[in-house]
VOGU-3710 file (C-alpha; in Angstrom, 3 decimals, decimal comma):
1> xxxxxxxxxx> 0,000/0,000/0,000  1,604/3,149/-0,729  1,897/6,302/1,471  -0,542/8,389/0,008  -3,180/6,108/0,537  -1,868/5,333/4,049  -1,886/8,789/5,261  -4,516/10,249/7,540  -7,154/12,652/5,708  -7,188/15,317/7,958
11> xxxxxxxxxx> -4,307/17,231/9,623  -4,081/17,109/13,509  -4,328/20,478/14,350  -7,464/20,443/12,074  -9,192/17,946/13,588  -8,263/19,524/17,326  -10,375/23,113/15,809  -13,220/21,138/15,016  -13,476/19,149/17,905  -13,009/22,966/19,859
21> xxxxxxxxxx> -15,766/24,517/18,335  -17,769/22,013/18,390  -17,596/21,568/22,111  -18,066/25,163/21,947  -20,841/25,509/19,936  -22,291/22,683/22,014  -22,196/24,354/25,608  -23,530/27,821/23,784  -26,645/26,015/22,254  -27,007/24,307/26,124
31> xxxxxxxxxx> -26,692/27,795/27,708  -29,332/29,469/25,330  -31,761/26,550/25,872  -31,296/27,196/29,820  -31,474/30,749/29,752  -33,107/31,913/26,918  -35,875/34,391/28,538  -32,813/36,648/30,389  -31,424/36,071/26,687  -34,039/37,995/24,832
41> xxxxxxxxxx> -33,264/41,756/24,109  -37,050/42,914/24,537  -36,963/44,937/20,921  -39,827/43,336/19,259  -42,515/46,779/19,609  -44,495/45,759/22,253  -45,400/47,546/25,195  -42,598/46,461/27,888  -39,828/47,859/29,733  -37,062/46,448/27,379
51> xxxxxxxxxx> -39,167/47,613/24,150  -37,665/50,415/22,020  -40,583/51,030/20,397  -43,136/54,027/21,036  -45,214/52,658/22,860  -42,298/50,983/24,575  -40,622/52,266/28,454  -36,833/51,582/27,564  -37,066/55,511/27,614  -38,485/54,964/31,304
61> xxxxxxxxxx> -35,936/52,729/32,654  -33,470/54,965/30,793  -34,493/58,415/32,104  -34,896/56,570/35,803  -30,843/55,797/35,755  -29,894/59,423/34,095  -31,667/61,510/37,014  -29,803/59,172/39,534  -32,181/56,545/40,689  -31,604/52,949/40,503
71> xxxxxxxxxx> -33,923/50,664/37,944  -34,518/47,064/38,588  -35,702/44,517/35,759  -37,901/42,326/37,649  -38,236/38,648/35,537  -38,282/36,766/38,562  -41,398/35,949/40,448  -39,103/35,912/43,960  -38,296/39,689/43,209  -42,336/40,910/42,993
81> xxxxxxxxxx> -42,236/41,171/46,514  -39,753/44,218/46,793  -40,502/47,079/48,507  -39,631/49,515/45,435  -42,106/51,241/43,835  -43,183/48,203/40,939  -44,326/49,447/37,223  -46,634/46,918/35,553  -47,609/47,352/32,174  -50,057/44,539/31,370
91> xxxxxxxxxx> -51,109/43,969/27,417  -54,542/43,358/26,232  -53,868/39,252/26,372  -52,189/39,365/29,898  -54,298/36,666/31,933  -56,179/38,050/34,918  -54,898/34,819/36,930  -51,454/36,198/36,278  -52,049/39,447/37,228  -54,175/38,172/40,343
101> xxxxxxxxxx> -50,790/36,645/41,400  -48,134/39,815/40,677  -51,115/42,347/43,127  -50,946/39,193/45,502  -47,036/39,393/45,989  -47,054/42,932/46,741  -48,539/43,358/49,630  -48,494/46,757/50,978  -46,043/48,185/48,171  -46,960/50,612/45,815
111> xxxxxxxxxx> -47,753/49,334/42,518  -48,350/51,691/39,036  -50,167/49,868/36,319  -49,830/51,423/33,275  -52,828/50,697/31,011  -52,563/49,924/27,743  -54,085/51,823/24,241  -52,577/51,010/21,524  -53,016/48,242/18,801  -49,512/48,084/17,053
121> xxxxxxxxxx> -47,834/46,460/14,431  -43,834/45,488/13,784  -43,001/47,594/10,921  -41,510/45,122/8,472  -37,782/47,218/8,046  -37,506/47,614/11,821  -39,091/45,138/13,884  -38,284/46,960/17,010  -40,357/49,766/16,175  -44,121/49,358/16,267
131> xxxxxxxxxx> -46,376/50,750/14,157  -49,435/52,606/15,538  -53,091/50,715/13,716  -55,426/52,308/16,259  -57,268/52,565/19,805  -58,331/49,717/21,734  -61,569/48,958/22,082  -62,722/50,238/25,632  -63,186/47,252/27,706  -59,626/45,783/26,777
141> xxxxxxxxxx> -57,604/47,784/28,529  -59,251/47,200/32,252  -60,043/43,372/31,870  -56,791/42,402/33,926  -58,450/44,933/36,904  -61,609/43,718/36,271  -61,285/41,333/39,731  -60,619/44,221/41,665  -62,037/47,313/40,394  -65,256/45,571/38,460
151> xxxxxxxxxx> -67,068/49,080/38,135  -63,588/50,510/36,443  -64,434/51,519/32,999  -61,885/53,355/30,257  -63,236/56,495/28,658  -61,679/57,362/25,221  -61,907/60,452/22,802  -64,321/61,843/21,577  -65,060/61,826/25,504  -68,711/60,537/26,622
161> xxxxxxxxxx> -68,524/61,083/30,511  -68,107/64,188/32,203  -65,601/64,815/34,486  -66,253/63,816/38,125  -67,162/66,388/40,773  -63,555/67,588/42,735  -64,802/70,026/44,988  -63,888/67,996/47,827  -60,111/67,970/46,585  -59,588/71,480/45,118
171> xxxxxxxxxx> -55,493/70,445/45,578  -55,818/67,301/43,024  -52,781/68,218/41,000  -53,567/68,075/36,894  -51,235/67,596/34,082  -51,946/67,587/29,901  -50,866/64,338/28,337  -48,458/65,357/24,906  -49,730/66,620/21,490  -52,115/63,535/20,324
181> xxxxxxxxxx> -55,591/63,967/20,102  -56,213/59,991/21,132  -56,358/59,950/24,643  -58,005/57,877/27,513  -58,977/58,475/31,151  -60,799/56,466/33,893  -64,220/56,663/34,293  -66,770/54,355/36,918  -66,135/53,450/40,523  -63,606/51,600/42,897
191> xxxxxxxxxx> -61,003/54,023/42,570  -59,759/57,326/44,033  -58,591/60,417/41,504  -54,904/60,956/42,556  -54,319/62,652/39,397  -56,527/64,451/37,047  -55,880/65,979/33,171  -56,748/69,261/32,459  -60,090/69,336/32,025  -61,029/67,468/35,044
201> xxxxxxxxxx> -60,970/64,291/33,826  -59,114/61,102/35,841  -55,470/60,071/34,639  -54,254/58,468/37,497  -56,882/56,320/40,358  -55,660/54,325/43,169  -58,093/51,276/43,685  -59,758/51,627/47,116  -58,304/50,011/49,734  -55,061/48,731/48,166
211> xxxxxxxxxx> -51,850/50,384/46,740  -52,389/50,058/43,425  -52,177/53,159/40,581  -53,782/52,762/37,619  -52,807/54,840/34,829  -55,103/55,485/31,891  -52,831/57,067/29,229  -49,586/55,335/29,161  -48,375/57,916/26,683  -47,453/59,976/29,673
221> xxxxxxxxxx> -44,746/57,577/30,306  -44,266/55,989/27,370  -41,260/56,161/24,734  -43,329/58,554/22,601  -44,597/60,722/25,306  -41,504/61,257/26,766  -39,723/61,891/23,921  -41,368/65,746/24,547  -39,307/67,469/27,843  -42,963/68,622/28,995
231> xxxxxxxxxx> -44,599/65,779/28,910  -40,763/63,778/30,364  -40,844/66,320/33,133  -44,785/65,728/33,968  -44,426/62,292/34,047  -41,221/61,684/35,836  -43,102/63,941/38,606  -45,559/61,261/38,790  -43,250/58,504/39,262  -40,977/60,444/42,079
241> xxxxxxxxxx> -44,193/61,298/43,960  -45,386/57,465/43,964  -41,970/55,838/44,982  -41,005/55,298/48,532  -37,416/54,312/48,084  -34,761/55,621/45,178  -35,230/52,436/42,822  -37,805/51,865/40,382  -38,930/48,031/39,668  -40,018/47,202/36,446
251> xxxxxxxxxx> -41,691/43,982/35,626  -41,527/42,070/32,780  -43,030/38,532/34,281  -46,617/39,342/32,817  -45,147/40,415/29,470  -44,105/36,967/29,028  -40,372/37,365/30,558  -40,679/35,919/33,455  -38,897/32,647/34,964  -40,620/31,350/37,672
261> xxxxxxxxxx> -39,639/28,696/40,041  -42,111/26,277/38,163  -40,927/27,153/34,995  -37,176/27,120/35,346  -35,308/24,900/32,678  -33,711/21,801/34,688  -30,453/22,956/32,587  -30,165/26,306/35,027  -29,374/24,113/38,235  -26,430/22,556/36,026
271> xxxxxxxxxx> -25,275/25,936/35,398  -25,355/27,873/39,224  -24,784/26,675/42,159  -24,545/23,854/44,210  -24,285/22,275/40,770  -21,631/24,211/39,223  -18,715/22,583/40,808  -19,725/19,348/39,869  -20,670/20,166/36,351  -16,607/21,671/35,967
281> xxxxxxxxxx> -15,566/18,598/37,164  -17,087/16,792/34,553  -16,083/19,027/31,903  -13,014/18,705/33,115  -12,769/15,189/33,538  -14,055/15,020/29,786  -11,260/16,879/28,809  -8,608/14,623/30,494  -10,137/11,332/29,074  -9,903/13,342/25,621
291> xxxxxxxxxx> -6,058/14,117/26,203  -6,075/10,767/27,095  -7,458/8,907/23,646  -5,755/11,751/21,611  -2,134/10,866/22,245  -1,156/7,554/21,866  1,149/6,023/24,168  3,590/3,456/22,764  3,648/1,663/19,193  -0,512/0,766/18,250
301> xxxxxxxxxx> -0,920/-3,549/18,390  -1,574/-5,472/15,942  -4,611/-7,227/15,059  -4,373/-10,643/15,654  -6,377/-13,316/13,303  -9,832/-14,293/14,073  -8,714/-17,951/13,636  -4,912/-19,118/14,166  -3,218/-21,347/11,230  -1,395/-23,887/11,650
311> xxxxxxxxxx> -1,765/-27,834/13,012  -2,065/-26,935/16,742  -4,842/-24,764/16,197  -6,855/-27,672/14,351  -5,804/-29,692/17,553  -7,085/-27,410/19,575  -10,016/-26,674/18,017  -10,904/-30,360/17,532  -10,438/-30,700/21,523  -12,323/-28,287/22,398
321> xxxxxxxxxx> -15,283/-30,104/20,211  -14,709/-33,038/22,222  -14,555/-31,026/25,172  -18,183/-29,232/24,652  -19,611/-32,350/23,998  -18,465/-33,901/27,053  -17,057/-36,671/25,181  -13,068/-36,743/25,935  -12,897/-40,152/27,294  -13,679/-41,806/24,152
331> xxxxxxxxxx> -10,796/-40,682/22,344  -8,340/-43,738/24,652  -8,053/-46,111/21,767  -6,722/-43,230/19,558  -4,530/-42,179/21,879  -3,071/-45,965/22,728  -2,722/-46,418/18,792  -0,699/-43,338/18,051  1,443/-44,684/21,638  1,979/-47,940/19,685
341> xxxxxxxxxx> 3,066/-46,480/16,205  5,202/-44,051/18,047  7,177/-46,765/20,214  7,433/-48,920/17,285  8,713/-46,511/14,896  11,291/-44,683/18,103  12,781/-48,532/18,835  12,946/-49,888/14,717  10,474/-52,952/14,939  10,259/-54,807/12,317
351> xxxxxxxxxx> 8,021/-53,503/9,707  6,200/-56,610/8,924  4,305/-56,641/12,435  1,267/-55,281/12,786  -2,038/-56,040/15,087  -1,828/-58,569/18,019  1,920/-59,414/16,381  2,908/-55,830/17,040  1,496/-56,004/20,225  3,147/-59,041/21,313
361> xxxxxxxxxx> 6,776/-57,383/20,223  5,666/-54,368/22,542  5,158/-56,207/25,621  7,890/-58,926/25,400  10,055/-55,824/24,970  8,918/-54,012/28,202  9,312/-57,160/30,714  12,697/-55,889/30,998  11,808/-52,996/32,603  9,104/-53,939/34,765
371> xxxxxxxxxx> 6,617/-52,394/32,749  2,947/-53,555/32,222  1,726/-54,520/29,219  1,342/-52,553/26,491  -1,887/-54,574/25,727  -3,241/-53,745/29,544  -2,448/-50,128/29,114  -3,813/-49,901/26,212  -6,995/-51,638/27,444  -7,504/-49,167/30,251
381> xxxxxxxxxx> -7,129/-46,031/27,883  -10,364/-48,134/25,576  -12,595/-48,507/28,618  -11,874/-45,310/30,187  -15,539/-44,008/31,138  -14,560/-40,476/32,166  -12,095/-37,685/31,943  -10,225/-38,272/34,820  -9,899/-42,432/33,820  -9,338/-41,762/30,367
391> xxxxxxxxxx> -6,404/-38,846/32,133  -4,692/-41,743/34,144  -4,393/-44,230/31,667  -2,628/-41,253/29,117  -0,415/-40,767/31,853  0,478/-44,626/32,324  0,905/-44,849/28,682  3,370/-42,089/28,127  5,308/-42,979/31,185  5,798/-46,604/29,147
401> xxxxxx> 6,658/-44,711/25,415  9,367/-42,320/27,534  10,697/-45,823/28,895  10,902/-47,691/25,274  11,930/-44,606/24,152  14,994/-42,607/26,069
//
């Protein structure tokens, strides 16, 4: 065979790359599956605290660190119960059991829920900006709330209701809500007017007997609203006047961002601890044996054949036939007959004896010696009846062949 063909089809130091990045490649693909919600960038034009969009609050969580608070991305369940000031913003297909579950885990703590209003579209050249289609339809926006402000209802422009009575609170303060004509305000029972729009009308109602804002017009917060300083510095003003502590919480477990105990992949716990020192160990012990089987250590073996040549091996295999079959003590009168042939031809008898005549030479010739008979040895290897007879009498029989013989 020549060299060429002999000679191995891929270099070394190629094969080590691929094996590299494919271990690589391997643990990334592991590590998305495992983490893949804290993975996600949020830019997709909905209305979240990660969205870019304009109906988006990156802007929010943005303008929160610039004036020298602290935001906090909430996608943990565990860190709903905070103390922080929490912003919710809930979409029209958030399940009320869901949000049932986020008011439950708050407690006492101030929570602003930021309603939403718009129906929006990914524009097809930048899917992280949304395009604006139009309103929602009244009811959508308070079904989440409907559990615990049932008589909550949305107004939206052209108005229909007038605004409530606030003689009582002469102080409420009022803001105006940016340039757009396409506005919304609460309306109905169950809340109290903290905040009211310029003509009267609600913008911002805590729900009786809980801490919980609701906010009508999320474009006072939003990425479009405060994109104008006026309506920035309005809202901000709302935000500082509602938050206890200097960080603002935003939560992104009802906008489908969440990892709950329940729905953590089994993968994290390889990942973090306790785990993680037993999953480097394995990697690690993987990369020994690899070391291992990748340098060879002394000249490779050679293959031995299946089946040996040569007249042994038929010997042996024939044996070992006799041997499965249970059947070695019938192989005596063989054995005595190759015995005779052997003596005969070792001590030059004559070659016209054969049979009983042979026989007779044999054993006249072994009285000298004080030998049995040939013709009694052989007689016991014939009737042997089990291995360890038919052993004996081989014995017996060589012992007289060494004695013709030496």
């Amino acid at each position: 065979m020549s060299g060429e063909a002999q000679a191995a089809p891929f270099r070394s130091r190629t094969v080590i790359i691929i094996i590299v990045v494919a271990a690589i490649a391997f643990a990334g693909f592991l590590l998305l599956i495992a983490f893949a919600p804290q993975f996600q960038s949020g830019h997709d034009g909905r209305g979240h605290a990660l969205s870019t969009s304009g109906n988006g609050y990156a802007g929010l969580v943005e303008l929160t660190d610039d004036l020298g608070s602290h935001s906090l991305i909430v996608r943990d369940d565990a860190q709903l119960g905070t103390r922080d000031l929490l912003v919710v913003t809930p979409e029209i297909d958030t399940e009320q059991k869901d949000f049932t579950k986020l008011l439950a885990s708050r407690g006492d703590a101030p929570t602003l829920v930021i309603l939403p209003k718009w129906w929006t579209r990914p524009m097809p050249e930048r899917p992280d900006w949304a395009q604006r289609v139009d309103m929602m339809w009244s009811g959508g926006p308070v079904f989440a709330l409907s559990k615990y402000a049932p008589k909550m209802t949305i107004d939206q422009t052209p108005f229909k209701a007038r605004p409530p009575r606030t003689g009582d609170t002469p102080r409420l303060a009022r803001v105006k809500v940016g340039p757009l004509n396409e506005q919304q305000r609460l309306t109905g029972g169950g809340f109290t007017p903290v905040l009211l729009d310029k003509d009267g009308r609600v913008l911002i109602g805590k729900l009786v007997g809980r801490p919980v804002f609701v906010l009508a017009d999320p474009d006072l917060l939003n990425n479009q609203g405060i994109a104008d300083p006026w309506t920035a510095r309005q809202g901000w003003q709302v935000i500082d006047d509602l938050a206890p502590t200097n960080e603002i919480a935003f939560d992104l477990t009802l906008n489908g961002f969440g990892t709950s105990k329940q729905e953590k992949s089994p993968l994290q716990s390889v990942f973090k601890p306790p785990f993680l020192p037993m999953t480097l160990i394995i990697v690690a012990a993987g990369l020994l044996a690899g070391l291992h089987g990748a340098v060879r250590f002394g000249a490779p073996a050679v293959t031995a054949r299946a089946i040996a040549m040569g007249k042994r091996t038929l010997v042996d295999n024939a044996a070992m036939l006799f041997r499965a079959a249970r059947k070695e003590h019938r192989v005596g009168a063989a054995y005595a007959a190759l015995t005779r042939d052997l003596t005969a031809q070792a001590t030059h008898a004559p070659a016209r004896l054969s049979g009983e005549a042979l026989d007779d030479y044999l054993n006249r010739s072994g009285k000298a010696e004080g030998d049995p008979p040939y013709a009694t040895l052989a007689w016991q290897a014939e009737t042997a009846e089990d291995r360890d007879q038919l052993l004996s009498a081989a014995r017996a029989l060589y012992r007289w062949r060494r004695n013709r013989t030496r």
